[in-house]
KEKE-3310 file (N, C-alpha, C; in steps of 0.2 Angstrom, whole numbers, plus 5000, padded with zeros to 4 digits):
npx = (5004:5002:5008:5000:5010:5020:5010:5005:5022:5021:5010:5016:5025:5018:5009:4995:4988:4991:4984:4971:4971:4973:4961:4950:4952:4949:4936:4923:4925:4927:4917:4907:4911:4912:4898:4892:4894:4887:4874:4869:4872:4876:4884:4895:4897:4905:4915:4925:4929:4934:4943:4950:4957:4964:4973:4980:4983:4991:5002:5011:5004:5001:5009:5003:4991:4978:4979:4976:4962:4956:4959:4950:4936:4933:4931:4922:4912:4911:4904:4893:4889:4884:4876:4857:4843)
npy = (4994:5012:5024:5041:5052:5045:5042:5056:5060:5050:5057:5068:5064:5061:5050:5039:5028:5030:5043:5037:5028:5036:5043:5030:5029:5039:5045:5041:5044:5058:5061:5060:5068:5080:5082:5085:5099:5101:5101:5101:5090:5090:5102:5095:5086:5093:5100:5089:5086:5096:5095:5084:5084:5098:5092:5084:5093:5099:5097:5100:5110:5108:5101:5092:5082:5080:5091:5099:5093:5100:5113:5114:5109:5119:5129:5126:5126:5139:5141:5139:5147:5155:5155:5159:5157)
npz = (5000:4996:5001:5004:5002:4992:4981:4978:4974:4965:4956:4953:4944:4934:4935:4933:4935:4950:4953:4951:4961:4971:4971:4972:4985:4995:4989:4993:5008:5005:5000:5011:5019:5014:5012:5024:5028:5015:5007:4991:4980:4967:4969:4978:4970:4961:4968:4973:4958:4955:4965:4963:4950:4954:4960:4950:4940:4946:4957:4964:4974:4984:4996:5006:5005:5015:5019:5008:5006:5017:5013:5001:5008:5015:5007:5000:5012:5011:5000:5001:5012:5004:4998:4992:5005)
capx = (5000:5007:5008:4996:5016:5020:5006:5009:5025:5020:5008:5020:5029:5012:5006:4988:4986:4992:4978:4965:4972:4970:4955:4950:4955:4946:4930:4918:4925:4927:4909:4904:4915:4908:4889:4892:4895:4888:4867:4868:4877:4880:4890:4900:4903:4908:4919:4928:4930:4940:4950:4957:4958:4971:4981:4983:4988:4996:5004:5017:5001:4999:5010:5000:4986:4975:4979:4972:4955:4952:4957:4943:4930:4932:4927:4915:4907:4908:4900:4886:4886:4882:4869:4851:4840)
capy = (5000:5015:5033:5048:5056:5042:5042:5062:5060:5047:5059:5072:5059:5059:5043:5044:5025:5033:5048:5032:5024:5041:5046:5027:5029:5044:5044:5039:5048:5065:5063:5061:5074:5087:5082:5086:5105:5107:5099:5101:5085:5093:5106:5092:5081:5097:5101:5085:5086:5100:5094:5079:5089:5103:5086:5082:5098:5106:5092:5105:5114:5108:5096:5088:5081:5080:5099:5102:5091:5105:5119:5112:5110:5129:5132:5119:5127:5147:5140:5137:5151:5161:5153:5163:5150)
capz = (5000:4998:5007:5001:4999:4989:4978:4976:4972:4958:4951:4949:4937:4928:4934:4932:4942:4958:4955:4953:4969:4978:4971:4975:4992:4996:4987:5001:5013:5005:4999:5016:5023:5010:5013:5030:5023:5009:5004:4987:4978:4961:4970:4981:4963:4956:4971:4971:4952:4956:4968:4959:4942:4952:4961:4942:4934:4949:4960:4970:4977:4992:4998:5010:5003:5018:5021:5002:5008:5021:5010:4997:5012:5018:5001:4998:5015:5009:4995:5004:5016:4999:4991:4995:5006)
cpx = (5004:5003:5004:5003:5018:5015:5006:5014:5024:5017:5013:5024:5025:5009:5000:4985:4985:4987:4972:4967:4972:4964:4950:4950:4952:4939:4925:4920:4925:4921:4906:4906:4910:4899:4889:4891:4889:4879:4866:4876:4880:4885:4896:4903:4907:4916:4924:4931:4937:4943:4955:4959:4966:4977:4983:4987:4991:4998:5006:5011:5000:5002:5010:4993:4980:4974:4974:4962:4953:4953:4950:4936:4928:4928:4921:4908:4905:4905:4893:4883:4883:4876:4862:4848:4831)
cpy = (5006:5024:5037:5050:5052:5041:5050:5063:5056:5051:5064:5070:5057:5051:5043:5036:5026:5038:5043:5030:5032:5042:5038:5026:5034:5048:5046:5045:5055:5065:5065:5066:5080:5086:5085:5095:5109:5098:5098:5094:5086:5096:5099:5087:5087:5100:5093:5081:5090:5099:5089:5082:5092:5096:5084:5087:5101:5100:5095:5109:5113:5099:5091:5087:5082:5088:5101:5099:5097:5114:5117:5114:5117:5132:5132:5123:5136:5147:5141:5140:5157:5160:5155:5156:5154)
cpz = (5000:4999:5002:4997:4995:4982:4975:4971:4963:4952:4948:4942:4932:4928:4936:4935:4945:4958:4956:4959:4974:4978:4975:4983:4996:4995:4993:5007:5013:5002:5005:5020:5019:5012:5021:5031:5018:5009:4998:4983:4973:4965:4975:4975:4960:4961:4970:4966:4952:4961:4966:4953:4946:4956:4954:4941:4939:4956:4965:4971:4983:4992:5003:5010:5009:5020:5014:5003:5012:5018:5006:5002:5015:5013:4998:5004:5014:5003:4995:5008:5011:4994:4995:4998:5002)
residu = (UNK:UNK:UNK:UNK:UNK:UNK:UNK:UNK:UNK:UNK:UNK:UNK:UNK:UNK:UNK:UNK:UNK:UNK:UNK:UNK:UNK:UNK:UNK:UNK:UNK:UNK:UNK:UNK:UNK:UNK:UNK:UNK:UNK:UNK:UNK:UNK:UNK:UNK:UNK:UNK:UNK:UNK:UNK:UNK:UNK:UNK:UNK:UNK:UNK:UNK:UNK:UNK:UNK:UNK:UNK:UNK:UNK:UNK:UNK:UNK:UNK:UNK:UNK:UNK:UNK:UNK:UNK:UNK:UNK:UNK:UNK:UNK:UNK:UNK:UNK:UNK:UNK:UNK:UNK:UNK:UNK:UNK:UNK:UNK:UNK)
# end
């Protein structure tokens, strides 16, 4: 099995298995993490679209993946404190 950092490092090398095995790995849990957040499920597929998307294009953003999950959820929850009820 290998490490979050591990998996990171791989994409950096453009290996785009390692993106499936994180995105595999995380799935589940960052749905339910974002639901917790955020009601609306489009906006939680669309947010975790865009979270795998910039771990593709932008690898060195944040080198600690589980820091970048709680950047995302800040966002995912200001998202939601701006939407009219």
């Amino acid at each position: 099995m290998y490490s979050d950092t591990d998996l990171l490092n791989q994409i950096k090398r453009r290996d785009s298995v390692a993106l499936e095995r994180l995105y595999d790995r995380y799935e589940k849990t960052l749905f339910l993490l974002f639901r917790r957040t955020q009601v609306d499920e489009a906006l939680i597929h669309s947010a975790m679209t865009e979270l795998f998307r910039t771990v593709w294009e932008q690898p060195t953003r944040y080198p600690n993946f589980q820091g970048f999950i709680l950047h995302t959820l800040r966002q995912l929850s200001s998202k939601r404190e701006h939407i009219p009820t």
